[in-house]
C-alpha angles and dihedrals in degrees: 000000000000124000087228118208126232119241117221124181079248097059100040091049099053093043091048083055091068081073144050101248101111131236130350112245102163140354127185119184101244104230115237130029119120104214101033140067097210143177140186113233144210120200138160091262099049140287126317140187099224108198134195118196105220093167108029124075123221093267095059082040094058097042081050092057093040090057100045086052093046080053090047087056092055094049087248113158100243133137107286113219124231105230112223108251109278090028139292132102105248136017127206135262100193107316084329123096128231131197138178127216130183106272115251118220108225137102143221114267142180118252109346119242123261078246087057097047095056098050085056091046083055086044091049093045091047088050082057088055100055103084108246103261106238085243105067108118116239093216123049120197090240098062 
């Protein structure tokens, strides 16, 4: 289980400032997840979901990045990450890497709909169609 770290206005100020995405107006610590400190974020430019791997080094980070970008590529609806300004896809808190995406709407619901089954089964189906990048690991660190 991760050492999760606690997220001050302080820290996610000065965090956000490592991107262009204007001023911080609000922040609140977003419950579950078991590798990431996160928060969902207000600035003046929109909303953002601001995340601290507390679990996974810079190099699963980076494969991570790299493979929401390779899905980006494809249309695929996938988080879209925030670069860091001059470039790079995450920034440091201390030895642990951060990174931003665009906040997705949405909530957490009871069982889905047989409407909402069947648009995962056509995510799932356009995810089969986009050919595997040669740089997708074999062995994840969650099993």
């Amino acid at each position: 289980m991760a050492t999760y770290t606690r997220l001050t206005k302080e820290i996610v100020s000065g965090l956000l400032s490592n991107y262009e995405v204007g001023e911080l107006i609000q922040f609140s610590i977003m419950d579950g997840g078991a590798a990431n400190s996160s928060c969902i974020v207000t600035t003046s430019k929109g909303r953002f979901v601001l995340s601290v791997c507390d679990e996974k080094n810079i190099l699963e980070l980076q494969q991570l990045t790299k493979l929401l970008g390779y899905l980006n590529s494809y249309d695929f609806f996938t988080s879209r990450l925030v670069d860091v300004q001059g470039g790079g896809g995450y920034c440091l808190l201390g030895d642990k890497p951060v990174y931003l995406k665009e906040y997705i709407d949405g909530e957490m619901g009871g069982l889905p709909s047989s409407k909402k089954v069947e648009q995962v089964g056509e995510a799932l189906a356009t995810l089969h169609n986009i050919p595997a990048p040669d740089f997708l690991q074999d062995v994840f660190s969650y099993g």
